[in-house]
C-alpha positions as CSV (number, residue, x, y, z in Angstrom):
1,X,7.8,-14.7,42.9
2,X,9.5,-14.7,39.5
3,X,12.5,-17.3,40.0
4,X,16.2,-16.8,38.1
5,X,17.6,-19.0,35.4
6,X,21.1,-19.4,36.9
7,X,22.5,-22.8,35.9
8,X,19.8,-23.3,33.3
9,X,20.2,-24.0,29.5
10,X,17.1,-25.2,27.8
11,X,17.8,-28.2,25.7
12,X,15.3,-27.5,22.9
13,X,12.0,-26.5,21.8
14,X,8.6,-27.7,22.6
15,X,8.3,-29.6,19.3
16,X,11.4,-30.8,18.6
17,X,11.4,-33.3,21.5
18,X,11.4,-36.0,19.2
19,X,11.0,-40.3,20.2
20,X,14.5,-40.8,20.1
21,X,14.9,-38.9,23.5
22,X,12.8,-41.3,25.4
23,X,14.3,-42.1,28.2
24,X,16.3,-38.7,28.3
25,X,16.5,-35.4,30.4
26,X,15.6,-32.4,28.6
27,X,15.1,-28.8,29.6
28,X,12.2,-27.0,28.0
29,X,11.1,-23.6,28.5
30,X,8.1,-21.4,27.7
31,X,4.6,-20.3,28.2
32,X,1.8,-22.2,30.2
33,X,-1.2,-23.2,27.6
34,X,-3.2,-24.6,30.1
35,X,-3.1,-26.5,33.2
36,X,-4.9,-29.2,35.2
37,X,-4.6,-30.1,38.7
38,X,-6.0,-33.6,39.3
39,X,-5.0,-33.8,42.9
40,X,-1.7,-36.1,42.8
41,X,-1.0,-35.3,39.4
42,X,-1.0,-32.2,37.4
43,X,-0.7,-31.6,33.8
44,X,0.4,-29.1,32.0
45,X,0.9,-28.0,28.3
46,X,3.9,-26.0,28.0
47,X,3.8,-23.6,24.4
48,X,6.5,-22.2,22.8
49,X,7.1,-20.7,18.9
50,X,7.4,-24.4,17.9
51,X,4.3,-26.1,19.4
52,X,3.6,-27.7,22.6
53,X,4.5,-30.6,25.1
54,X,2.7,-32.1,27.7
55,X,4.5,-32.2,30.9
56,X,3.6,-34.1,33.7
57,X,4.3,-32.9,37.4
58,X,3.8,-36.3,39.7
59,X,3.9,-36.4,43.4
60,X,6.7,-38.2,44.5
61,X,8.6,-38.0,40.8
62,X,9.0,-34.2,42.0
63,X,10.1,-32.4,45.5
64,X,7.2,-31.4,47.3
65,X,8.2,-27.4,46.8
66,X,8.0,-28.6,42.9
67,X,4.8,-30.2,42.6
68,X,3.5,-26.7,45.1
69,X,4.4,-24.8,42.5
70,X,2.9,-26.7,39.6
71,X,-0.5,-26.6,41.2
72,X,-0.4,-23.1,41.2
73,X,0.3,-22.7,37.5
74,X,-2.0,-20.5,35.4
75,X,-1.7,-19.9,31.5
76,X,0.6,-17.4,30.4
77,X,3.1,-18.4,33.1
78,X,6.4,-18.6,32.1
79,X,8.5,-21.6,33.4
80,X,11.7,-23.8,32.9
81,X,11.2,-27.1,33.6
82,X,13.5,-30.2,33.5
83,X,12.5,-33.9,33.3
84,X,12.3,-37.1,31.3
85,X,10.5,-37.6,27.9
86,X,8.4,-40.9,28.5
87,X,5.4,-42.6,25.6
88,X,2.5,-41.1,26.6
89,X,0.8,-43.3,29.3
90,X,-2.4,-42.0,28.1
91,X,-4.7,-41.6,24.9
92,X,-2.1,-40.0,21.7
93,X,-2.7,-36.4,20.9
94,X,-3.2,-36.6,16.8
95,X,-3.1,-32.4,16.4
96,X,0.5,-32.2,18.1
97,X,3.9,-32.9,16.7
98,X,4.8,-34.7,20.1
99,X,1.1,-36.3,20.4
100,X,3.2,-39.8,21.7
101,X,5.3,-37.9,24.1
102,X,5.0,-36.7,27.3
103,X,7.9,-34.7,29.6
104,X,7.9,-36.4,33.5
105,X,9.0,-33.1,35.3
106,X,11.5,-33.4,38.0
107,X,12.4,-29.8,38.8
108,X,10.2,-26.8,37.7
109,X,11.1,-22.9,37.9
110,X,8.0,-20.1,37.6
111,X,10.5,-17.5,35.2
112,X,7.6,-15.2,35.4
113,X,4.0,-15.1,36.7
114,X,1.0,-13.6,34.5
115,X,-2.2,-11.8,34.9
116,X,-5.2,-13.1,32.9
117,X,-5.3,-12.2,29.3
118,X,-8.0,-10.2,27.8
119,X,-8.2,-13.2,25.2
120,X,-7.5,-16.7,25.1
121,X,-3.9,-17.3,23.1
122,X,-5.9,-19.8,21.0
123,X,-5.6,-20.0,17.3
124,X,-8.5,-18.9,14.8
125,X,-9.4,-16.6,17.7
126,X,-12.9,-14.6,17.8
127,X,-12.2,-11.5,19.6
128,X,-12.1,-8.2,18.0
129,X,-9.4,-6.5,16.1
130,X,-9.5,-3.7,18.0
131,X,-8.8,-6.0,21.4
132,X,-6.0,-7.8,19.9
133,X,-4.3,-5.3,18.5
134,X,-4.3,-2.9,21.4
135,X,-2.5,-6.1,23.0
136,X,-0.8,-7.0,20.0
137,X,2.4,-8.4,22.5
138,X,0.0,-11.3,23.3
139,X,-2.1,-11.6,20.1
140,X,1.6,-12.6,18.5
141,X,1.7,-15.6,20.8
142,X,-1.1,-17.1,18.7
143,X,0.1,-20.1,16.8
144,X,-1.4,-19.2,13.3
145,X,0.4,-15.7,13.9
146,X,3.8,-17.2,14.5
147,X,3.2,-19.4,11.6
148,X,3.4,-16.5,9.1
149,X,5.6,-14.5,11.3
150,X,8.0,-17.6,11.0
151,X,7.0,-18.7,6.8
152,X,8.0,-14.4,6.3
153,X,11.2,-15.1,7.6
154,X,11.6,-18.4,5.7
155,X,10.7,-15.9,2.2
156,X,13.2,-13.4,3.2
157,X,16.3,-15.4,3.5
158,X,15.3,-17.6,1.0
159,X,14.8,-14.3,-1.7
160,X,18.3,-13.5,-0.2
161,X,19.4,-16.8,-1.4
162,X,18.0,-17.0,-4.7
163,X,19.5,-13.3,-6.0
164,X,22.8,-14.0,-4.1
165,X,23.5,-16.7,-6.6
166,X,21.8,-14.8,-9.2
167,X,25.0,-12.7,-8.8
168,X,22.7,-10.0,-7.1
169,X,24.1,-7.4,-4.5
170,X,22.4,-6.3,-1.3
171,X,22.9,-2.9,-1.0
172,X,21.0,-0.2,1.4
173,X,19.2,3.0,0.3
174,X,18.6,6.3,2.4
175,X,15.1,6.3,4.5
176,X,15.9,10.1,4.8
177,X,15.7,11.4,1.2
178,X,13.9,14.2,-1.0
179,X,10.5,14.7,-1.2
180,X,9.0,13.6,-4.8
181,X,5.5,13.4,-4.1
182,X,4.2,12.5,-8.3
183,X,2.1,9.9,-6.7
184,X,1.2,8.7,-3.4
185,X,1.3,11.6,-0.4
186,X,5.3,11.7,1.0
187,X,5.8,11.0,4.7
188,X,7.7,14.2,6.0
189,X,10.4,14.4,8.4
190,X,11.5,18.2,9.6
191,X,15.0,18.8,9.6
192,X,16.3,20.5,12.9
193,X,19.4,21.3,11.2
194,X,17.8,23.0,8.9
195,X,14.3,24.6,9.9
196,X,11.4,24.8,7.7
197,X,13.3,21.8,5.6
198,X,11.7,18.5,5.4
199,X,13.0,15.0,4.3
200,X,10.5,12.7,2.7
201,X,10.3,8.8,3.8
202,X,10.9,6.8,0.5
203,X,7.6,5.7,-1.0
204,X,10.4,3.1,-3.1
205,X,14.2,3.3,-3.3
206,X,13.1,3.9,-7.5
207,X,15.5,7.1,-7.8
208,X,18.8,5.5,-5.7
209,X,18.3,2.2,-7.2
210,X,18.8,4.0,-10.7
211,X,21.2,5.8,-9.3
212,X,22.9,2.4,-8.3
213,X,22.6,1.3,-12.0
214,X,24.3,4.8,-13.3
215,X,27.1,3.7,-10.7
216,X,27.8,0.5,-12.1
217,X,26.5,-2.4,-9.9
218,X,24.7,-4.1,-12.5
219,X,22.4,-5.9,-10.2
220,X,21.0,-4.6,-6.8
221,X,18.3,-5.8,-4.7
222,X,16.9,-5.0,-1.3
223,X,14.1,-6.2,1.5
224,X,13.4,-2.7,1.8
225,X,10.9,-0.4,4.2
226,X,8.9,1.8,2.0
227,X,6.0,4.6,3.1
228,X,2.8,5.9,1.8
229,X,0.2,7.9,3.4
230,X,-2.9,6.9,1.9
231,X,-5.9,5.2,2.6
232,X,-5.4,1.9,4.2
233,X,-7.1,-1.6,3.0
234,X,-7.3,-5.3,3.4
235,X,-4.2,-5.6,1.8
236,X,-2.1,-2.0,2.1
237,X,0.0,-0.6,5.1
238,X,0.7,2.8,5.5
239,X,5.0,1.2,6.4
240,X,5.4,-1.8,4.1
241,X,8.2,-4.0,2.7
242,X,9.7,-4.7,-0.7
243,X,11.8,-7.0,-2.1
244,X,13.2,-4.3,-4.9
245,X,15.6,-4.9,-7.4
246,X,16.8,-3.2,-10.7
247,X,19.1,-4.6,-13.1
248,X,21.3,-3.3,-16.1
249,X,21.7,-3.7,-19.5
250,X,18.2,-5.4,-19.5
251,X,14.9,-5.5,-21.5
252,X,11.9,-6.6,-20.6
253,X,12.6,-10.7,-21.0
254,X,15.2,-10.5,-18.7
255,X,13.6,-9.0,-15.4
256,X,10.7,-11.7,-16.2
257,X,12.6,-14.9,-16.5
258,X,15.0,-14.4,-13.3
259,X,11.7,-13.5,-11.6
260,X,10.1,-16.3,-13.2
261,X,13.0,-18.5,-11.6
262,X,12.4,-16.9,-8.4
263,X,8.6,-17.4,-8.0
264,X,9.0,-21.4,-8.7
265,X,11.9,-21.4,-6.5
266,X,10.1,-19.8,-3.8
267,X,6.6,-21.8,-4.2
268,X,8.6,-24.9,-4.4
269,X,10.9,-24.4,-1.2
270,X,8.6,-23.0,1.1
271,X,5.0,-24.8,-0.7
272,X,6.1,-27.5,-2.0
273,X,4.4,-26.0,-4.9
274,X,5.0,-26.7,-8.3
275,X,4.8,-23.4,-10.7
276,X,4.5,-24.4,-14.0
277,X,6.6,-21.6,-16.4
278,X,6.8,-19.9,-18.4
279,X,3.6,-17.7,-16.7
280,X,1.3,-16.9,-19.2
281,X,1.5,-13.7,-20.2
282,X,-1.4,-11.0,-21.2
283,X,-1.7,-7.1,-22.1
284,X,-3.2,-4.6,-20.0
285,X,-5.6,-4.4,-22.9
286,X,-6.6,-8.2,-23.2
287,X,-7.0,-8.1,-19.2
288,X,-9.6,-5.1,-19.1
289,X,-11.2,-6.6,-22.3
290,X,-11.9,-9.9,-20.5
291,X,-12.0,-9.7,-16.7
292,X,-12.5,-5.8,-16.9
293,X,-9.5,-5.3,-14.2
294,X,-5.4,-5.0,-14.5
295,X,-5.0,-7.6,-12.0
296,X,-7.6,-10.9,-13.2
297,X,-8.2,-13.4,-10.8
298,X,-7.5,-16.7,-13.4
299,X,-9.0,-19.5,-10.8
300,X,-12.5,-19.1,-12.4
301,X,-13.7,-18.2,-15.6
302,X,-16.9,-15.5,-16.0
303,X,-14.8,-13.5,-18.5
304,X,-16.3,-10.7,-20.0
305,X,-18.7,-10.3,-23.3
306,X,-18.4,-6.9,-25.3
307,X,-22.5,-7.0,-26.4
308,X,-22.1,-3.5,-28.1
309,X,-22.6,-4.4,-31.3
310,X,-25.7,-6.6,-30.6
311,X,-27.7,-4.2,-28.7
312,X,-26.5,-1.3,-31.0
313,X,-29.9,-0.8,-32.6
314,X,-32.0,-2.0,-29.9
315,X,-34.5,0.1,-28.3
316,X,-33.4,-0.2,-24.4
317,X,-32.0,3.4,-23.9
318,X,-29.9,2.2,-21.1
319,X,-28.0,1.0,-23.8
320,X,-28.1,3.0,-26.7
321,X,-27.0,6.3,-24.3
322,X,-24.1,4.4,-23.0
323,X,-22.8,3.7,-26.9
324,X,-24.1,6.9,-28.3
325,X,-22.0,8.9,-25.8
326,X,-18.6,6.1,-26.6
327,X,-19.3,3.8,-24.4
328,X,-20.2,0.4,-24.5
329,X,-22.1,-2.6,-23.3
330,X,-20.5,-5.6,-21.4
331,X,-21.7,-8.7,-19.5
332,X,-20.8,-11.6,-17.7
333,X,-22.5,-15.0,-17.6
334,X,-23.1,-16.4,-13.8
335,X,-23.6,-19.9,-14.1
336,X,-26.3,-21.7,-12.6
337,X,-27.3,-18.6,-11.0
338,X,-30.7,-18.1,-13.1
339,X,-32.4,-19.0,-10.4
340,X,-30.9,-16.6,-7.7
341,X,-33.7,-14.4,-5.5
342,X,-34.5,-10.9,-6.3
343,X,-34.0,-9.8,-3.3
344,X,-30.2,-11.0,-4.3
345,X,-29.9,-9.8,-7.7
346,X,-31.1,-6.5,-5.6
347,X,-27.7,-6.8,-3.6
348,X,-25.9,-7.0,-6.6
349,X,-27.1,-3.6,-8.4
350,X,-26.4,-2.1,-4.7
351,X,-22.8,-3.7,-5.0
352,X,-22.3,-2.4,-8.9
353,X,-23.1,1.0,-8.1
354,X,-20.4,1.4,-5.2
355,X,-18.3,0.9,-7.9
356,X,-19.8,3.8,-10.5
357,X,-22.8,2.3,-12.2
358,X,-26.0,3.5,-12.0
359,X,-27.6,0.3,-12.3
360,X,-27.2,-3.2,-13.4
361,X,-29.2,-4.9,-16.1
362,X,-29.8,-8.7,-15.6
363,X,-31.9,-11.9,-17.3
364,X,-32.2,-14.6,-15.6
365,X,-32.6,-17.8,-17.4
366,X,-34.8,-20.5,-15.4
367,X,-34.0,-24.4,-15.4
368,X,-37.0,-24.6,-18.0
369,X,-35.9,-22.0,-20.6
370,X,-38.1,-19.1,-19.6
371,X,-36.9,-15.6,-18.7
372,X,-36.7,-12.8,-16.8
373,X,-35.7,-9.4,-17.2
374,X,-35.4,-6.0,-16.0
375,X,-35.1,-4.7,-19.8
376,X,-37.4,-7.2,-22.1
377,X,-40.0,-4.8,-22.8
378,X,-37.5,-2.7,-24.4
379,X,-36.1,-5.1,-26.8
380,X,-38.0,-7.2,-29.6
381,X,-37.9,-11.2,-28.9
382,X,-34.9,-11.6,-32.0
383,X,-33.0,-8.8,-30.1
384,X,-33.0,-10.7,-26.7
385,X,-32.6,-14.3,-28.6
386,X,-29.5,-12.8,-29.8
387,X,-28.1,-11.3,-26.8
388,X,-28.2,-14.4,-25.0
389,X,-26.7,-16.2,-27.6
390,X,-23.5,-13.9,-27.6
391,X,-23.2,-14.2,-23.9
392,X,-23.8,-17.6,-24.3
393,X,-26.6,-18.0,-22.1
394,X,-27.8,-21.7,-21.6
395,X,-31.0,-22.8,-19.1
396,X,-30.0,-21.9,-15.4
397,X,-27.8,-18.4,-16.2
398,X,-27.8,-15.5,-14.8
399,X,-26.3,-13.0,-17.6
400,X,-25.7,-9.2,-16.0
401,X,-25.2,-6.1,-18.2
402,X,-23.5,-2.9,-17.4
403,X,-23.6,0.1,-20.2
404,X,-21.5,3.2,-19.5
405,X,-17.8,4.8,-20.3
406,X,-15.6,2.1,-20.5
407,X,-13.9,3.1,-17.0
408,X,-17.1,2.6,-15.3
409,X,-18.0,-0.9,-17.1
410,X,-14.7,-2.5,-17.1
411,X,-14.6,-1.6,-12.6
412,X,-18.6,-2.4,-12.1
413,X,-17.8,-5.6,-13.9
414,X,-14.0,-6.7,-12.9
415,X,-15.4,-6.2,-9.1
416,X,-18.7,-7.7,-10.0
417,X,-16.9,-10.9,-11.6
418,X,-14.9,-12.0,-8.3
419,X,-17.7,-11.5,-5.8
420,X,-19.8,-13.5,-7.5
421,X,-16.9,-16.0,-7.8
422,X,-17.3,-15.7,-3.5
423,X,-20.8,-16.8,-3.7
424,X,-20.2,-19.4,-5.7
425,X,-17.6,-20.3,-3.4
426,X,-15.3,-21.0,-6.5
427,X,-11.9,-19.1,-4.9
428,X,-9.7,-21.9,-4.0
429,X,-6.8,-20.7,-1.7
430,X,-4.7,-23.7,-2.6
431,X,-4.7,-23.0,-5.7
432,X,-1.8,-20.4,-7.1
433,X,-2.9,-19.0,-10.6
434,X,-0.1,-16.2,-11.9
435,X,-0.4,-13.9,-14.8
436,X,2.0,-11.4,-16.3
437,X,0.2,-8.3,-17.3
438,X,2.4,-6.3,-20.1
439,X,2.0,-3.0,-21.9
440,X,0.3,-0.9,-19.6
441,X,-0.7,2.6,-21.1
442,X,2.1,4.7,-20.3
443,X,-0.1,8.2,-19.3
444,X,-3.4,8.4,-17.5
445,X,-5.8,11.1,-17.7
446,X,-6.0,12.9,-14.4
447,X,-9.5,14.8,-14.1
448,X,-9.2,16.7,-11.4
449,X,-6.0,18.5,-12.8
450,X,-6.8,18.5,-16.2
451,X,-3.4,16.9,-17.5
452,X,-1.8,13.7,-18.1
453,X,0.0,11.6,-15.1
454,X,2.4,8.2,-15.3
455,X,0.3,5.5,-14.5
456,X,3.5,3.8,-12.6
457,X,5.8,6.8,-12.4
458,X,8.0,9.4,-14.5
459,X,11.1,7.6,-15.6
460,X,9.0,4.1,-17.3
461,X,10.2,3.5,-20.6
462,X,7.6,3.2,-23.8
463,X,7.1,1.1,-26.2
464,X,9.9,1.9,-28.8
465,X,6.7,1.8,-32.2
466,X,5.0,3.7,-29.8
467,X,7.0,6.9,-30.0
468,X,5.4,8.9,-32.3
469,X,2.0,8.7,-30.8
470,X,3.3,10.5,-28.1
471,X,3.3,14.0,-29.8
472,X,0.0,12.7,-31.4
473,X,-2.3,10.7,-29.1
474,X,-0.4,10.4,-25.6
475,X,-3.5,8.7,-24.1
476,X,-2.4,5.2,-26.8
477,X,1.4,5.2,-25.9
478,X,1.9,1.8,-24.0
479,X,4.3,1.3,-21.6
480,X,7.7,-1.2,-21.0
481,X,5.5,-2.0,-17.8
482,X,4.7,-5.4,-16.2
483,X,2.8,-6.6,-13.1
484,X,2.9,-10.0,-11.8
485,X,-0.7,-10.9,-10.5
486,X,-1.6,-14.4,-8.3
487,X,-5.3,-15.1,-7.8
488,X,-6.2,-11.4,-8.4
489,X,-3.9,-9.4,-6.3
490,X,-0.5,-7.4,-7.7
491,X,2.0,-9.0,-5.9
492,X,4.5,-7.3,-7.7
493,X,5.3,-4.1,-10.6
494,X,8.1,-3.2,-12.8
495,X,9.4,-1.3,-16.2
496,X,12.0,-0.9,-18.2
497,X,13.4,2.7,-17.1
498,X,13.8,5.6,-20.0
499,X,17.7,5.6,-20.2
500,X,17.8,8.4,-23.3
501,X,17.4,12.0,-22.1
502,X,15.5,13.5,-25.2
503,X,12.8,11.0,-24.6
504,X,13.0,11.8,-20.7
505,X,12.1,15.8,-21.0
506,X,9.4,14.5,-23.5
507,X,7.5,12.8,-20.8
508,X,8.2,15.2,-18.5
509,X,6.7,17.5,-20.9
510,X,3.6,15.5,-21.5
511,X,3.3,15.4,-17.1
512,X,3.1,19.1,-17.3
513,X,6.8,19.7,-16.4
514,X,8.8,22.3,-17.1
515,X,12.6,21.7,-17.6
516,X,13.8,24.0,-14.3
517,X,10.5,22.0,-12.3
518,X,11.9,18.7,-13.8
519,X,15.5,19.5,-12.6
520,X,14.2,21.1,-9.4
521,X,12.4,17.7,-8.3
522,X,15.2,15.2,-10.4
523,X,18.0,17.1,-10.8
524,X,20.6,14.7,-9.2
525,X,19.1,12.1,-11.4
526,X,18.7,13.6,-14.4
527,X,22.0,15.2,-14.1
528,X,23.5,11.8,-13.6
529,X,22.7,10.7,-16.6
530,X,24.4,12.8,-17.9
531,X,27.7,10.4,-17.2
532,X,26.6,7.1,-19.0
533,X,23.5,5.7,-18.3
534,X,23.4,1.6,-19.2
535,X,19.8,0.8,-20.2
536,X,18.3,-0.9,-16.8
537,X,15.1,-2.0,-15.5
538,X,13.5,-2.8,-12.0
539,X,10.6,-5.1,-10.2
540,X,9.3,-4.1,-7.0
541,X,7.3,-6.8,-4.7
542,X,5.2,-6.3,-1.8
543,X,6.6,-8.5,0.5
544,X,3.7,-8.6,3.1
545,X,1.0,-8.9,0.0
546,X,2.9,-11.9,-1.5
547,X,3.5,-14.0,2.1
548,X,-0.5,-12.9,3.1
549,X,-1.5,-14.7,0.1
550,X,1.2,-17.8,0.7
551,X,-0.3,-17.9,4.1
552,X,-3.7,-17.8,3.0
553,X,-4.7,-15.3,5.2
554,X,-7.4,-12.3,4.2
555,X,-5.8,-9.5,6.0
556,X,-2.1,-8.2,5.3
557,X,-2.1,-7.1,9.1
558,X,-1.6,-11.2,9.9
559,X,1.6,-11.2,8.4
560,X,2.8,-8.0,9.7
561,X,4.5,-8.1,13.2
562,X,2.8,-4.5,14.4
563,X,0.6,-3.7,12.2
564,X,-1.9,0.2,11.4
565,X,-5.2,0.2,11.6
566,X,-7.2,2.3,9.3
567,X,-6.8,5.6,10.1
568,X,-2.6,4.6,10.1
569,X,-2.7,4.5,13.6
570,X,-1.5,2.0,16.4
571,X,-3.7,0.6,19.0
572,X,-0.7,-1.0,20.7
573,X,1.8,2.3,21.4
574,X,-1.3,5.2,20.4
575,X,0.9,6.6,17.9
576,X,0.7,8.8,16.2
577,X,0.6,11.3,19.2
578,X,1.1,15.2,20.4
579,X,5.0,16.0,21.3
580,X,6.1,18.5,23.7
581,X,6.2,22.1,22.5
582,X,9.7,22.4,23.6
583,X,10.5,19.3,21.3
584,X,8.4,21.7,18.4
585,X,10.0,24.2,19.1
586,X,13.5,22.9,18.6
587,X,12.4,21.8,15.0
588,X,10.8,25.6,14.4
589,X,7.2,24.2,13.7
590,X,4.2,25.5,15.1
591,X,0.9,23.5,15.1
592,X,-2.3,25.5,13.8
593,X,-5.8,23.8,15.1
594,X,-8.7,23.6,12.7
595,X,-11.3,25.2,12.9
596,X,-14.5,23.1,12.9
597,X,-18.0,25.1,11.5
598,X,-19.5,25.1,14.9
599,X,-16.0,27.3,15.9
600,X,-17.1,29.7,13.8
């Protein structure tokens, strides 16, 4: 039976019973690891957030009831014990903090007894997702897990920290707002109030923190909950965090160096990492041209080689198409993979058409010089003799081609480029390589709808020698946007914001706006800023992307306290799930079943 704790404090944590208490009494309290009952003795390893501490329950050194108890002990109990902290009288446990310690229990309460876990609380444990999420309560006990749980705290008061001084102001933005779904699908929320009215859960606080700057407060920022309900990855949660900020009377030098400031701050203080600034800096253009992706992994080199004009004249067709119809011709250069199995290579054509190509070109260049090819017999000796020499092929390459719209080439070989860089096992998670990426293209061409869309959203400002081109070749205007990338993941985007209103309703006339749709969806913005608008511009982190990759972890889910699985649901609660028709009923919504083909 689960005892009180009346007339119990507990002293300290597990791990911060320390040698200069030997020879004190202590009160420590938490969760049974393990125990062993070795007849007179028992021992017991007693967890908490901080680590663990052996205890040792002695017959004799406790009343009889006492050591009763402590026989019966099973993990996941939880207890209070108090006692003396001795030197270990036995061998020193290297892996723990108190591995020279040991608590000599005198009095021991059972708090709370447990029923066996569906998993061992062990760290690095092997047992499905789908198990340890649906007990997510336990799975949180892990050590590893509290580890980020506990370093995500660290970042958040220390980013608090930093823009305090930084003369920053924490200020809190609606989760109920309007609807503005130019992007990602809104999260809706029906309005009883008002039935058949919805609010939309913020994707970003981007229209109040601009609303912020048109009031005056110069410099906001906020740890922030945004939504988006689309399809869930490694590294994407349907509820995430932000650290968002926007700042006035600022260009694009200014959000980077406080930023800059920030990241080396942050790396230092919770790392111990040194970040060496300034970041380098490259375009959007210079990124796609040589690691064929807007967010380069800079550990490893395999950059890409534009081959187009060497194979323009050759006779592979492959090729020729792919530049006849605009295209172009690419490769990168794995090295000291020439002698990689076919059966391999195979895998690798498989893996480049998951990402649009129809195939994948290759020679593979053996220690002794000779080569093969899926495309030799297409090309004249000279012609291949100079295509390795431009991708600066050497004995023991492996040299892969794609050929198709630049689109296609630049994904195949961007996604190409860092799984190979697995294989090779040359992804070093110690290792903390950043990049600025600069002067996005402002406009993307959207297929589907036959128009242009902002690539980050409606209100980024262009370049200023770029403003012509928008009346003449939208698809060239570059943007006043910049992403900060670490080992090939966005950890963070931002722009300079369009502050003049003739070259707002421009762009919102190159999105396919009308002026009334333009006001219907941004009125209250646009209509502010029609009272003084200071030029401002903003940078958005993802919080739970930036501490995943501090932690070194592969899945954003470790450092997220309750995280979705894949289909945005939660094992843990089984949300989402059906509410009462009187409770539909009361928000005037009606739900419609589909119909399936065999219904009909």
């Amino acid at each position: 039976m689960a005892e009180s704790m009346k007339g119990l404090h507990r002293t300290c944590r597990c791990a911060e019973v320390t040698s200069e208490m030997i020879g004190k009494e202590v009160t420590l309290m938490g969760w049974v690891q393990k125990a062993r009952n070795k007849g007179g003795i028992v021992f017991v390893d007693l967890r908490d957030r901080s680590g663990i501490m052996q205890l040792i329950f002695e017959n004799g050194k406790i009343d009889e009831e006492g050591f009763e108890k402590a026989g019966k002990l099973r993990s996941e109990f939880v207890i209070a014990v108090t006692g003396t902290v001795e030197k270990r009288g036995g061998a020193v446990n290297t892996n723990l903090v108190t591995g020279e310690l040991e608590l000599i229990a005198d009095s021991l309460r059972v708090l709370a007894e447990a029923d066996v876990p569906p998993f061992p609380i062990e760290e690095n444990c092997k047992t499905k997702d789908e198990i340890r999420l649906k007990y997510r309560y336990l799975d949180l006990r892990r050590p590893d897990l509290q580890r980020n749980l506990m370093l995500k705290s660290r970042v958040a008061m220390l980013t608090r920290q930093f823009f305090a001084k930084e003369g920053f102001l924490e200020i809190e933005t609606p989760m109920l707002g309007k609807s503005t779904p130019e992007g990602a699908r809104d999260y809706l929320v029906p309005s009883r109030v008002h039935p058949g009215s919805f609010y939309g859960l913020p994707q970003s606080p981007q229209l109040y923190k601009q609303l912020l700057m048109c009031s005056g407060y110069d410099r906001y920022i906020q740890i922030a909950r945004c939504f988006r309900d689309e399809d869930l990855r490694a590294d994407r949660q349907p509820e995430f965090t932000q650290i968002d900020m926007e700042l006035s009377f600022v260009d694009v030098d200014d959000v980077i160096d406080v930023n800059e400031r920030y990241l080396a701050f942050l790396f230092r203080e919770v790392l111990g990492v040194e970040v060496p600034l300034p970041i380098q800096r490259i375009t959007w253009q210079e990124a796609m041209d040589r690691y064929g992706s807007d967010k380069p992994d800079l550990r490893f080199g395999m950059e890409l080689h534009d081959v187009s004009e060497v194979v323009k004249d050759c006779g592979f067709a492959v090729f020729s198409g792919a530049l006849a119809a605009g295209g172009s011709v690419r490769g990168i250069n794995a090295k000291g993979q020439g002698p990689m199995p076919r059966k391999k290579i195979d895998k690798l054509v498989d893996f480049a058409k998951d990402y649009g190509a129809k195939g994948l070109a290759y020679i593979a260049i053996a220690e002794d010089g000779t080569r093969k090819s899926s495309f030799a017999k297409f090309m004249t000796d000279e012609e291949m003799d100079a295509l390795v020499s431009a991708m600066e092929g050497e004995a023991g390459d492996l040299l892969l081609f794609a050929a198709d719209r630049n689109k296609v080439v630049y994904d195949v070989l961007g996604a190409l480029r860092v799984e190979l860089a697995k294989q090779m096992d040359l992804l070093d998670k110690n290792e903390y390589r950043f990049v600025w990426v600069t002067e996005f293209p402002l406009l993307e061409w959207n297929e589907d709808e036959n128009r242009f869309q902002a690539m980050h959203h409606p209100f980024t400002m262009l370049m200023e020698e770029d403003l012509e081109l928008l009346d003449t070749d939208p698809g060239k205007v570059r943007a006043k946007a910049y992403d900060i990338v670490l080992n090939g993941n966005e950890i963070g985007g931002g722009s300079v914001r369009i502050h003049q209103n003739d070259i707002q309703e421009k762009m919102f006339e190159k999105l396919g706006f009308t002026k009334e749709a333009a006001y219907e969806q941004f009125g209250f913005l646009l209509n502010a800023f029609k009272y003084g608008v200071p030029p401002h511009a903003g940078l958005a982190y993802g919080l739970d992307r930036l501490v995943m990759l501090m932690a070194k972890v592969d899945s954003i889910r470790d450092v997220i306290a309750f995280p979705k699985v894949k289909d945005a649901s939660c094992l843990m609660t089984e949300s989402p799930s059906r509410v009462s028709e009187a409770q539909l009923e009361e928000l005037g919504l009606e739900i419609e079943e589909k119909q399936t083909e065999s219904d009909r």
